[in-house]
N, CA, C and O of each residue as an XYZ file, in Angstrom:
488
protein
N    -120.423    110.694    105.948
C    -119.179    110.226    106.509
C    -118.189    110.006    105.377
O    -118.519    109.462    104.323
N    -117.053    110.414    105.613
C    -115.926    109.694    104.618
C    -114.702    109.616    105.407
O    -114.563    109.891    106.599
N    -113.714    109.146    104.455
C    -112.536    108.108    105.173
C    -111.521    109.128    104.591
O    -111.675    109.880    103.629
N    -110.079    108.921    105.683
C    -108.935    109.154    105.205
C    -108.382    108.374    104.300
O    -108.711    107.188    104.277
N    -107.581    108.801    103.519
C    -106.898    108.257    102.075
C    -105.910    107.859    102.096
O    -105.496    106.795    101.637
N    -105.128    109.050    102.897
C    -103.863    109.566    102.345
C    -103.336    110.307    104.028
O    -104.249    110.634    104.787
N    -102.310    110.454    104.349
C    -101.556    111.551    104.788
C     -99.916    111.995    104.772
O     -99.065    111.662    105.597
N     -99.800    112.573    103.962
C     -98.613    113.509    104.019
C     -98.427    114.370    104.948
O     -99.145    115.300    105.314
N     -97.172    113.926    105.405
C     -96.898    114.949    106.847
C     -96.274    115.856    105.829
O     -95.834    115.522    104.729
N     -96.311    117.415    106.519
C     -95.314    118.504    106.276
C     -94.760    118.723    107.431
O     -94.155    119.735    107.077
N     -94.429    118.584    108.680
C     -93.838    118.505    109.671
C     -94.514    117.712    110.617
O     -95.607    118.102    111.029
N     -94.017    116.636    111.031
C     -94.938    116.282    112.083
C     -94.614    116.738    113.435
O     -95.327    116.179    114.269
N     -93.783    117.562    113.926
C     -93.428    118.319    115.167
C     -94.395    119.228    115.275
O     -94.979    119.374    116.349
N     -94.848    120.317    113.662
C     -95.826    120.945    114.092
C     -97.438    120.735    113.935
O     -98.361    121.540    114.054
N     -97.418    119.326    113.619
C     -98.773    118.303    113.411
C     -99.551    118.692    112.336
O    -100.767    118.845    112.222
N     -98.338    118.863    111.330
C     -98.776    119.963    109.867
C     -99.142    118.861    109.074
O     -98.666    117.771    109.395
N    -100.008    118.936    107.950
C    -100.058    117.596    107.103
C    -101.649    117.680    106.238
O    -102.725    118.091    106.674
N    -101.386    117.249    105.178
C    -102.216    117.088    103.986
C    -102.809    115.959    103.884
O    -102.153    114.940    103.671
N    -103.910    115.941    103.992
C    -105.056    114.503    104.397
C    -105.630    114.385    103.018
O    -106.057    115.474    102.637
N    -105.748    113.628    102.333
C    -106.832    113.188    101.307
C    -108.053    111.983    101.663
O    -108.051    110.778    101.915
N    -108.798    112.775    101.560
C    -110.055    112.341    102.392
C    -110.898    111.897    100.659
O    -110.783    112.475     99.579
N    -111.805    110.519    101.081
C    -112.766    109.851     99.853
C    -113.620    109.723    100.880
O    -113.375    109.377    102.035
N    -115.040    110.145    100.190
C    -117.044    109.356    100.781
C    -116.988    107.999     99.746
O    -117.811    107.088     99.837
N    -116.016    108.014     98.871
C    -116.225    106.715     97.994
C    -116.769    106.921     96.423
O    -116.830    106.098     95.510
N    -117.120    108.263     96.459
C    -117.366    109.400     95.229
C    -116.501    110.154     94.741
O    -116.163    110.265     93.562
N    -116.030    110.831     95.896
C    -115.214    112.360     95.351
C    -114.045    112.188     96.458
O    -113.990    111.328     97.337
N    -113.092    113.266     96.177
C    -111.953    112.706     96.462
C    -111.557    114.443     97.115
O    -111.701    115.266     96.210
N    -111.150    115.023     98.335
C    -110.431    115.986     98.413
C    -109.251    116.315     99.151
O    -109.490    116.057    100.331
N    -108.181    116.725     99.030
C    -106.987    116.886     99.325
C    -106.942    118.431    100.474
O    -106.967    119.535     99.931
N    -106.887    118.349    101.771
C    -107.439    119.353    102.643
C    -105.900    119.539    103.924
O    -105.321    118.587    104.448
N    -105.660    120.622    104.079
C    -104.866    121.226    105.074
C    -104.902    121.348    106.245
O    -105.294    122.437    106.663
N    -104.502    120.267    107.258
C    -104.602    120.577    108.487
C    -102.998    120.639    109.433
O    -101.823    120.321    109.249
N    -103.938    121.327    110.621
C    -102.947    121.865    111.199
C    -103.597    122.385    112.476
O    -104.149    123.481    112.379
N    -103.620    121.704    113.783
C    -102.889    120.564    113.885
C    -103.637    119.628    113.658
O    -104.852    119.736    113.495
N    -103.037    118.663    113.625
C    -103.539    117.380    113.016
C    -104.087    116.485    114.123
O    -103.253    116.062    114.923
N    -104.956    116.245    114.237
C    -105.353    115.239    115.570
C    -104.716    113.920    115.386
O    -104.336    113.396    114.339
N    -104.673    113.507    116.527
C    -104.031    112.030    116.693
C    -104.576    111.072    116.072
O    -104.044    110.156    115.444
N    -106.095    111.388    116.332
C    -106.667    110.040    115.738
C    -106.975    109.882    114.282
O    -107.709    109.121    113.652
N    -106.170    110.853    113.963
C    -106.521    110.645    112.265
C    -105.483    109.971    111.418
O    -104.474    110.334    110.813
N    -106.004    109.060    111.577
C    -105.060    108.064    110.468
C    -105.525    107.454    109.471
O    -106.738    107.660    109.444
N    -105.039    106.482    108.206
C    -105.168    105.983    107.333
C    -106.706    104.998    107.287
O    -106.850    104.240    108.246
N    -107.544    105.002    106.478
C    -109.033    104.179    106.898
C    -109.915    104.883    108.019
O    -111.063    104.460    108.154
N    -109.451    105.989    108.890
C    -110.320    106.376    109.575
C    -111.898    106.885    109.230
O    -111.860    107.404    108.115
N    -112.816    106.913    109.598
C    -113.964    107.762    109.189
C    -114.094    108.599    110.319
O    -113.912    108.584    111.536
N    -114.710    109.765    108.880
C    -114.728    111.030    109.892
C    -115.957    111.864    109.405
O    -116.401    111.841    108.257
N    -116.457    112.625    110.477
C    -118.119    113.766    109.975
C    -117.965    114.973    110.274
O    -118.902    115.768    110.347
N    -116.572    115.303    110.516
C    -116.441    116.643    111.286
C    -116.600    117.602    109.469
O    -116.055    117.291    108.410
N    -117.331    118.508    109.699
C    -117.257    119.354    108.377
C    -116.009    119.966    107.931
O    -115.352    120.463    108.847
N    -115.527    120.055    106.790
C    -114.535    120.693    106.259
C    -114.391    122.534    106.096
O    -115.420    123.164    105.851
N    -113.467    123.046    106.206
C    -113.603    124.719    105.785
C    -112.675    125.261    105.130
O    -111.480    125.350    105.410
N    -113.616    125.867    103.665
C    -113.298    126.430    102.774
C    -112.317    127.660    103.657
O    -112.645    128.183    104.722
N    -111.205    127.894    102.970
C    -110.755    129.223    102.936
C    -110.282    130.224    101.581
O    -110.110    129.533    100.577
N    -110.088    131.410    101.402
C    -109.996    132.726    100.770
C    -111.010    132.017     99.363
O    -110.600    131.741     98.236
N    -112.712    131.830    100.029
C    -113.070    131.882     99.227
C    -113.850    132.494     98.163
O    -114.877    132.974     98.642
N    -113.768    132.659     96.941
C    -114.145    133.774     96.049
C    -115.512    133.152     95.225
O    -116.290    132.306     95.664
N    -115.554    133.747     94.059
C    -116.559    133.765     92.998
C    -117.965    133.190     93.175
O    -118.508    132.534     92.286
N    -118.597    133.487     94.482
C    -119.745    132.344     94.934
C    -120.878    132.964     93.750
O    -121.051    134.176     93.623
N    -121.519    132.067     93.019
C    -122.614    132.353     92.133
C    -123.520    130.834     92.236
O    -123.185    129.778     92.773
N    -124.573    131.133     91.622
C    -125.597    130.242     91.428
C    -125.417    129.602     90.189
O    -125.479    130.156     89.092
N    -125.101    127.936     90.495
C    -124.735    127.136     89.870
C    -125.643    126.780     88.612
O    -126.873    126.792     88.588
N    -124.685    126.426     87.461
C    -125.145    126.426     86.324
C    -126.279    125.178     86.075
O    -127.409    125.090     85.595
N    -125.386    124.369     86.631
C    -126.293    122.831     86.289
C    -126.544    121.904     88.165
O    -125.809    122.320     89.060
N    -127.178    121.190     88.381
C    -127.307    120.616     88.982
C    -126.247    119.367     89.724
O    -126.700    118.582     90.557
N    -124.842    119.342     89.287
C    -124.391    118.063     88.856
C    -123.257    119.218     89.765
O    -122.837    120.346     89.506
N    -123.048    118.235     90.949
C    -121.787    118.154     92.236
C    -120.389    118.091     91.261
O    -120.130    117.287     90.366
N    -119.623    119.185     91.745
C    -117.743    118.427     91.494
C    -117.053    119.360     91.965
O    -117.237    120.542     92.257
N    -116.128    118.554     91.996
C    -114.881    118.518     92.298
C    -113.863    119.023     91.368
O    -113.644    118.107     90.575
N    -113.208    119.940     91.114
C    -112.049    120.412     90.172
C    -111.029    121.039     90.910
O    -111.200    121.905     91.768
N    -109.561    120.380     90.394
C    -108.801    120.969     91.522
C    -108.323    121.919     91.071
O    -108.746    121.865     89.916
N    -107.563    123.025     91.153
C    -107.242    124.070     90.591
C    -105.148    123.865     90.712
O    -104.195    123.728     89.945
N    -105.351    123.944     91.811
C    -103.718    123.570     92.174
C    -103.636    122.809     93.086
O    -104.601    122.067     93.265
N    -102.400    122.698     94.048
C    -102.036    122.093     95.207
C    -103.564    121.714     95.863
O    -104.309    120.746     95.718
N    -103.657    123.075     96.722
C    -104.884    122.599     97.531
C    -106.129    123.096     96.864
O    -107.251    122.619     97.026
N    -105.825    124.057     96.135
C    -107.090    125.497     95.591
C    -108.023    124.550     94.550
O    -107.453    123.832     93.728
N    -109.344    124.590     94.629
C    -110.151    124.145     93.926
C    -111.342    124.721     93.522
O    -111.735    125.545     94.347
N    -112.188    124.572     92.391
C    -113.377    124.872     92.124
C    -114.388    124.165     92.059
O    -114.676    123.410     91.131
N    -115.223    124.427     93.397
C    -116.756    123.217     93.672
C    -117.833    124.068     93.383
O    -117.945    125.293     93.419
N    -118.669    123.082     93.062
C    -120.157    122.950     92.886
C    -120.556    122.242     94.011
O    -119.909    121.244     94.328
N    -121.640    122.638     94.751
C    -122.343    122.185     95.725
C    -123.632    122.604     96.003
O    -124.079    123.649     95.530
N    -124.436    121.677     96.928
C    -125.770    122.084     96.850
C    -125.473    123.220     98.239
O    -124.396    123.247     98.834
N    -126.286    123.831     98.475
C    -126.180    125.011     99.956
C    -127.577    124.262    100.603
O    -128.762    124.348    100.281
N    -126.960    123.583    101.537
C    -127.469    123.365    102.653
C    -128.024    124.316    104.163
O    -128.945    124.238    104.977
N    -126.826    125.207    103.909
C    -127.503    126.230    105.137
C    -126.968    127.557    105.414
O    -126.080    127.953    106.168
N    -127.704    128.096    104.647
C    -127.208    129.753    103.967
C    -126.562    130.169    105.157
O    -125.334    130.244    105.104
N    -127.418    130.600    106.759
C    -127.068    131.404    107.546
C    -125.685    131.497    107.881
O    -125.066    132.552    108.022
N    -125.066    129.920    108.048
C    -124.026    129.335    108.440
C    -122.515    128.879    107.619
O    -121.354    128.599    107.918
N    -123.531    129.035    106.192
C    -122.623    129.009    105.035
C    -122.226    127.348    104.884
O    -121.033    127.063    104.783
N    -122.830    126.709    104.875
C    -122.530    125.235    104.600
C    -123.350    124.693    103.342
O    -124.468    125.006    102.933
N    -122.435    123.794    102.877
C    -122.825    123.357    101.128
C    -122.320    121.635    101.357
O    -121.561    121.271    102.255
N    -122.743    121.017    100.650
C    -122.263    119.652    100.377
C    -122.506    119.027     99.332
O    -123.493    119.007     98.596
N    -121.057    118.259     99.297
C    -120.645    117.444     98.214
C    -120.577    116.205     98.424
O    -119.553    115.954     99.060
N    -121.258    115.183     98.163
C    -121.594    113.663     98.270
C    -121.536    113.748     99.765
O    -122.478    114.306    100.328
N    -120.645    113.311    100.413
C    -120.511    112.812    101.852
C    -120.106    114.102    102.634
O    -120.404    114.270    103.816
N    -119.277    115.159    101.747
C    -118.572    116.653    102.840
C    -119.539    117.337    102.755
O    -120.440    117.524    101.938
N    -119.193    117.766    103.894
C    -120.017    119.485    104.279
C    -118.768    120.084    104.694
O    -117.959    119.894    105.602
N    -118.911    121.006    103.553
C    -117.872    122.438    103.870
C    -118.592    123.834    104.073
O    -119.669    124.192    103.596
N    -117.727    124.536    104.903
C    -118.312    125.285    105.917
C    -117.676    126.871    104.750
O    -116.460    127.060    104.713
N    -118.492    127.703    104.037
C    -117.233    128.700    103.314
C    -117.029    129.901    104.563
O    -117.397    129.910    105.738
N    -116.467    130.633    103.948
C    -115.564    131.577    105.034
C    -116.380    132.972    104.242
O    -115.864    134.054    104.521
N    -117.267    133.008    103.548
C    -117.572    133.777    102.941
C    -119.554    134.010    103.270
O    -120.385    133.203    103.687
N    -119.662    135.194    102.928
C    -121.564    135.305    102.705
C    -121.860    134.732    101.656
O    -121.085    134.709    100.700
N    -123.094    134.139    101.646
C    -123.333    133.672    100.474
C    -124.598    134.861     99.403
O    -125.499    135.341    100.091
N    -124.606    135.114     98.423
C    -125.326    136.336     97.934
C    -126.927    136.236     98.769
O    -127.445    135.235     99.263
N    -127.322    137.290     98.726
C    -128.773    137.121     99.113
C    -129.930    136.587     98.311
O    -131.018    136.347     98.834
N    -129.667    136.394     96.968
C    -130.814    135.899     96.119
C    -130.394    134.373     95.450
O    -130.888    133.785     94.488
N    -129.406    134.030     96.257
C    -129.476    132.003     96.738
C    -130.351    131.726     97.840
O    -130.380    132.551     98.753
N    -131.203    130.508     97.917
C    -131.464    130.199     98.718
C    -131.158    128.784     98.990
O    -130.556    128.097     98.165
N    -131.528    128.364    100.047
C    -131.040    127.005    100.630
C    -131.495    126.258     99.822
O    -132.608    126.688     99.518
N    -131.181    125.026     99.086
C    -131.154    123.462     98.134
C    -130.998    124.010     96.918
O    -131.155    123.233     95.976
N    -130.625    125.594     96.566
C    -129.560    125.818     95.213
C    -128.238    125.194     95.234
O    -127.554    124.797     96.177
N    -128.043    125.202     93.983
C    -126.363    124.403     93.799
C    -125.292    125.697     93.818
O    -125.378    126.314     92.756
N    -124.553    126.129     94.511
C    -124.196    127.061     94.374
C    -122.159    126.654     93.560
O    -121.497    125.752     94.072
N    -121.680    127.352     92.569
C    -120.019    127.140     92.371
C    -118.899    128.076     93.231
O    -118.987    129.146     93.834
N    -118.504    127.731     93.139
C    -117.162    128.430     94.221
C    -115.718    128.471     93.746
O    -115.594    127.978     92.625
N    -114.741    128.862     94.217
C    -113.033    128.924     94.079
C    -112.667    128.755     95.898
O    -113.210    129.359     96.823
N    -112.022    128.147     95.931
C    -111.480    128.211     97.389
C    -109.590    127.877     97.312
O    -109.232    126.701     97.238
N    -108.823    128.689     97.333
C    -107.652    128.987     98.139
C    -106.908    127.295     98.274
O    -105.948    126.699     97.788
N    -107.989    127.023     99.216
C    -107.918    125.615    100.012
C    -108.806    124.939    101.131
O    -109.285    125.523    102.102
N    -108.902    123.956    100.901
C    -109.930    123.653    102.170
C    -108.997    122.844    102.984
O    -108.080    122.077    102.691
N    -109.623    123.337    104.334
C    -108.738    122.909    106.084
C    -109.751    122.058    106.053
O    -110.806    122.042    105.419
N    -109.118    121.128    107.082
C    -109.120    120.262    108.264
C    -108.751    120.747    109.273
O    -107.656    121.311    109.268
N    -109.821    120.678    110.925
C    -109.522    121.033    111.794
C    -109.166    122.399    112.284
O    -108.814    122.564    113.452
């Protein structure tokens, strides 16, 4: 589970807006659209996160979760892969969902690194 942080509207007519979400560890800054109602400031939430235009998936160097932001939203994670078929990995409290295959000679409780574009909400 983790909590909302933060929200920056980018329009709220079109329920556009930049959530910064904390588990109390790690910290990520995620794109949604539309934005549900009930997401506000202190909320907790378990819905999984999703990676988009994501690239460079390889088998992680070291064991040790992070977080690096690259730009605005675009970042580079380390995560363990929780569930190859489906493409889900997690970082302390998130499970992000990638938009991508993951290679065939990872298997599930490798740490796998990544580049992602940006990660959505919703």
């Amino acid at each position: 589970m983790y909590r909302v942080k933060n929200i920056e509207w980018l329009s709220k007519e079109a329920r556009e807006s930049e959530i910064l979400f904390s588990d109390g560890q790690y910290e990520l800054k995620a794109f949604s659209q539309p934005t549900p109602d009930n997401v506000e400031i202190g909320a907790s939430l378990n819905l999984p996160l999703n990676s988009f235009c994501t690239e460079s998936v390889v088998r992680a160097e070291s064991k040790e979760l992070s977080i690096e932001k690259q730009s605005d939203f675009a970042y580079y994670l380390t995560a363990e892969l929780i569930n190859k078929k489906e493409g889900v990995v997690k970082i302390g409290q998130f499970l992000i969902v990638l938009d991508v295959d993951i290679p065939g000679d990872i298997v599930e409780g490798e740490y796998i690194s990544f580049r992602c574009d940006r990660v959505d909400y919703y």
